[in-house]
C-alpha positions as CSV (number, residue, x, y, z in Angstrom):
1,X,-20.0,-15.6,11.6
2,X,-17.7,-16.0,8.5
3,X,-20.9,-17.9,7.1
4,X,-22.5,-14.4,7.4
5,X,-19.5,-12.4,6.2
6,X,-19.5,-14.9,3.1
7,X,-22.9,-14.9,2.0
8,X,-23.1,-10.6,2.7
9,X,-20.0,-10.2,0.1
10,X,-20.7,-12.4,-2.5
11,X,-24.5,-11.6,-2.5
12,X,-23.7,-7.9,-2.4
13,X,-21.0,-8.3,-5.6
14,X,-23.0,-10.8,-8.0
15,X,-25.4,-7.6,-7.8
16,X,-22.9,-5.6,-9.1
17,X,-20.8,-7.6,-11.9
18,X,-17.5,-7.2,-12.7
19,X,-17.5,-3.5,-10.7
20,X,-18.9,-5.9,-7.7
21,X,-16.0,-8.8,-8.9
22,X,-13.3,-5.8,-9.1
23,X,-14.4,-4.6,-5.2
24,X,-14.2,-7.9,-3.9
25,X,-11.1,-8.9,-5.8
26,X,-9.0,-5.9,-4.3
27,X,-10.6,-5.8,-0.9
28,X,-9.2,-10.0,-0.7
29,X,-6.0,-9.3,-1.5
30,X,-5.7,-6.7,1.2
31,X,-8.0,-6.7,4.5
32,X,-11.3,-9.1,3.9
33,X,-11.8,-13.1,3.9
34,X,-14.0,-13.5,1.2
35,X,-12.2,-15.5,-1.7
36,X,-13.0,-13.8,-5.2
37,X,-13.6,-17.3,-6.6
38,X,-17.3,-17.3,-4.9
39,X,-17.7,-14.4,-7.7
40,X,-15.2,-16.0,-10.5
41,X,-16.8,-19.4,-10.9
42,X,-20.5,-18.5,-10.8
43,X,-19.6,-15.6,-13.5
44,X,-17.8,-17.9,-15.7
45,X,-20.8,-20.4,-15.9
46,X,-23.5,-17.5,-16.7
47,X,-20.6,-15.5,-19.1
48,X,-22.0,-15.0,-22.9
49,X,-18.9,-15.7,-24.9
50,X,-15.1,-15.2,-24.7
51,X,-15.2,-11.3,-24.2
52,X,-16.8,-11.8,-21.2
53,X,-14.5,-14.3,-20.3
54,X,-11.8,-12.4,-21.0
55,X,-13.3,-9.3,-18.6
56,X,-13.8,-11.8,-16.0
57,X,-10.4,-12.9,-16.1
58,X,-8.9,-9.8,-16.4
59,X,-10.6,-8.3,-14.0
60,X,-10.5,-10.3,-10.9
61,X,-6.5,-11.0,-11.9
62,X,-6.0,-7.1,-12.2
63,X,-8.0,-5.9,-9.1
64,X,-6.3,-8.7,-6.8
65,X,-2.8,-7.5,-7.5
66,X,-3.9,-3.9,-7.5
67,X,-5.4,-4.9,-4.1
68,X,-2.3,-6.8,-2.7
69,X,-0.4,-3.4,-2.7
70,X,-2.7,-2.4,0.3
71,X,-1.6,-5.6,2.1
72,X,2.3,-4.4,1.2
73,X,1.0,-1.3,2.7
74,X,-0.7,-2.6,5.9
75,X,2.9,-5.0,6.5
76,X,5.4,-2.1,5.5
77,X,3.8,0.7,7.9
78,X,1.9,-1.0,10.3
79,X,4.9,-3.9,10.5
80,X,4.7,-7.1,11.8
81,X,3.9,-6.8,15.8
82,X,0.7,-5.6,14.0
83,X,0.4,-8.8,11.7
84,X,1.5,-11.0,15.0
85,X,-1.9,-9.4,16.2
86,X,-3.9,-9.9,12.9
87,X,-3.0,-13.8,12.4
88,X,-2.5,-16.5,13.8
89,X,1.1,-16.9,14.7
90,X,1.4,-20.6,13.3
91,X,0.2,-19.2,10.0
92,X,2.7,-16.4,10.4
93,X,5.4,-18.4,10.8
94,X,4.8,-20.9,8.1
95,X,4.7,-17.6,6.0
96,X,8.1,-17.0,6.9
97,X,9.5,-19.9,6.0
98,X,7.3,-20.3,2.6
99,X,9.6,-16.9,2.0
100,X,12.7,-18.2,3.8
101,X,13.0,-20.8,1.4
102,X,11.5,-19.8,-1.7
103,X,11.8,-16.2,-1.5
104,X,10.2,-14.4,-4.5
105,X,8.7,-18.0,-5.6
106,X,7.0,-18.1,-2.2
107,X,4.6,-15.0,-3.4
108,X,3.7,-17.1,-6.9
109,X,2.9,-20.1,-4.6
110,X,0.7,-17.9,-1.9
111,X,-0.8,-16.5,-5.1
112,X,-1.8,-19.9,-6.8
113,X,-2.6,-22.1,-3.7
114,X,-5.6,-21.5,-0.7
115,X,-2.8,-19.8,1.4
116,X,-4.2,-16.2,2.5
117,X,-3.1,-13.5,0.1
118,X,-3.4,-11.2,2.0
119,X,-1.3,-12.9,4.7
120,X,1.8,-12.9,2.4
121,X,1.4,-9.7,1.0
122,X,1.5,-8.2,4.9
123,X,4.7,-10.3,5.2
124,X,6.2,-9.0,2.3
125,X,5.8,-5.6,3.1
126,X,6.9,-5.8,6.6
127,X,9.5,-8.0,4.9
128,X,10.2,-5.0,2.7
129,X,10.8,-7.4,-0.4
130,X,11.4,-5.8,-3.7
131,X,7.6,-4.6,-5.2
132,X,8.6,-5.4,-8.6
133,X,8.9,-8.8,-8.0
134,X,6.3,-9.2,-5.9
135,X,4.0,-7.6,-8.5
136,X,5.4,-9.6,-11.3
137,X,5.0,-12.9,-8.8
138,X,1.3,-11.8,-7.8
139,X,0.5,-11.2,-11.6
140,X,1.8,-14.4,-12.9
141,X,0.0,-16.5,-9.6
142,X,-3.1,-14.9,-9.7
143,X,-3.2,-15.1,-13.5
144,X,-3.2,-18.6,-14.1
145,X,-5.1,-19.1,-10.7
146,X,-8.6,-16.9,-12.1
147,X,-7.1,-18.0,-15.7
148,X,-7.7,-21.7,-15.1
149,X,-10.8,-21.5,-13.4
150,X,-12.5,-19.0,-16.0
151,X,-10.7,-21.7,-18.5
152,X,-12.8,-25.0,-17.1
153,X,-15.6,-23.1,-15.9
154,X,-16.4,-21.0,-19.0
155,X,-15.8,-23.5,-21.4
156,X,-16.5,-26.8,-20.4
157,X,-19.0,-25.5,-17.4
158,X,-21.8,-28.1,-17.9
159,X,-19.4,-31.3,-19.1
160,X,-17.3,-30.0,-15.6
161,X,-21.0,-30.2,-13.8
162,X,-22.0,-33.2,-14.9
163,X,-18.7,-34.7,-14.3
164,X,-19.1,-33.8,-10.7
165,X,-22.5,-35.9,-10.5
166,X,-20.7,-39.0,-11.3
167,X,-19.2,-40.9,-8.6
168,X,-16.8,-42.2,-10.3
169,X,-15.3,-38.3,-10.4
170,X,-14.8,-38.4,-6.6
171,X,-13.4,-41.6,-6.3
172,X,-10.7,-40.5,-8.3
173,X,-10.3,-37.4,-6.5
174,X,-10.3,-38.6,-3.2
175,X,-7.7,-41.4,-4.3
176,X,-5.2,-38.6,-5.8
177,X,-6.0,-36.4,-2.3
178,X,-5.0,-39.5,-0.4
179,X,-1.9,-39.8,-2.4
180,X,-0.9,-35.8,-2.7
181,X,-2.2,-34.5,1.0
182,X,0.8,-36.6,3.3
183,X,3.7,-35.0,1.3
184,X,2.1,-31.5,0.8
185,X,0.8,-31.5,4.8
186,X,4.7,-32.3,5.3
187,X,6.1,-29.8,3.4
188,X,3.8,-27.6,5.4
189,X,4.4,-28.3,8.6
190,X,8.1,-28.0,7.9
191,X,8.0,-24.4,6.8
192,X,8.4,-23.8,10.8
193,X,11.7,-25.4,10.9
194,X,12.9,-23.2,7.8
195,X,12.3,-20.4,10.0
196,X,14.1,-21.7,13.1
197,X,17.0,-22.2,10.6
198,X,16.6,-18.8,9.2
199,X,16.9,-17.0,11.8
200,X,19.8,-18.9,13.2
């Protein structure tokens, strides 16, 4: 089904550029599943110089934080028995704690990393944090997250491809996963007890 959802979204944006990049951006950050990176990456490769670079960039960076305020807006009105009913509650909670202990940070972090968008920016607003902050935080997150892709991907896009044939690539990647997953999968199961302790 997601399958479905996925290949419906980013079919139906690549046919519209950066307007379709700009939808999809926004819609992520507030309601939908579909990562803007299926867009991003894809564009980056096919982009004709560093203008278009730059609108990619922009763009999907722009659009993502101007659709994270819906998100605030869904958490601050519809509040969180209505998140509890949207997510799963383990992700909820670890949501709390990432905020629990990192507070503002916890928004950069959500806005860097896989972890949902949306999810935190429903939390946030339920949370009623300060939207300056969390603007600034999403801005700075999402920026060098689209910023760093559009960076590799737009400028060393067929050395990057190629490197990705060689096996020698994945060896080494699936060495530093080995080495990096057992502290972060740690840290992330432990954002339940920051809860428990938060709420003490």
């Amino acid at each position: 089904m997601l399958g479905q959802i996925t290949d419906s979204v980013v079919g139906w944006g690549s046919g519209f550029g950066l307007v379709g990049l700009a939808v999809v951006s926004s819609t992520e950050a507030a309601l939908q599943p579909v990562p803007p990176d299926l867009l991003v990456i894809p564009m980056s490769l096919d982009a004709d110089g560093e203008l278009e670079l730059f609108a990619i960039f922009f763009v999907a960076t722009l659009f993502s934080v101007i659709g994270s305020l819906g998100g605030y807006g869904i958490g601050l009105y519809a509040g969180r028995p209505a998140i509890e009913k949207l997510a799963k509650p383990t992700l909820s909670r670890k949501l709390d704690g990432l905020i629990a202990r990192y507070g503002n940070t916890g928004v950069f972090i959500a806005a860097v990393s896989p972890i949902p968008y949306k999810m935190l920016a429903w939390m946030a607003g339920a949370g009623k944090m300060d939207l300056k902050t969390f603007l600034s935080a999403g801005i700075f997150g999402r920026g060098i997250r689209f910023g760093t892709e559009v960076l590799i991907i737009g400028y060393w896009g067929e050395e990057f491809v190629k490197m990705l044939e060689q096996p020698i690539f994945w060896i080494v990647i699936g060495t530093f996963s080995v080495f990096i997953f057992v502290p972060l999968n740690n840290w992330w199961n432990d954002l339940d007890r920051q809860v428990d302790e938060h709420h003490q």
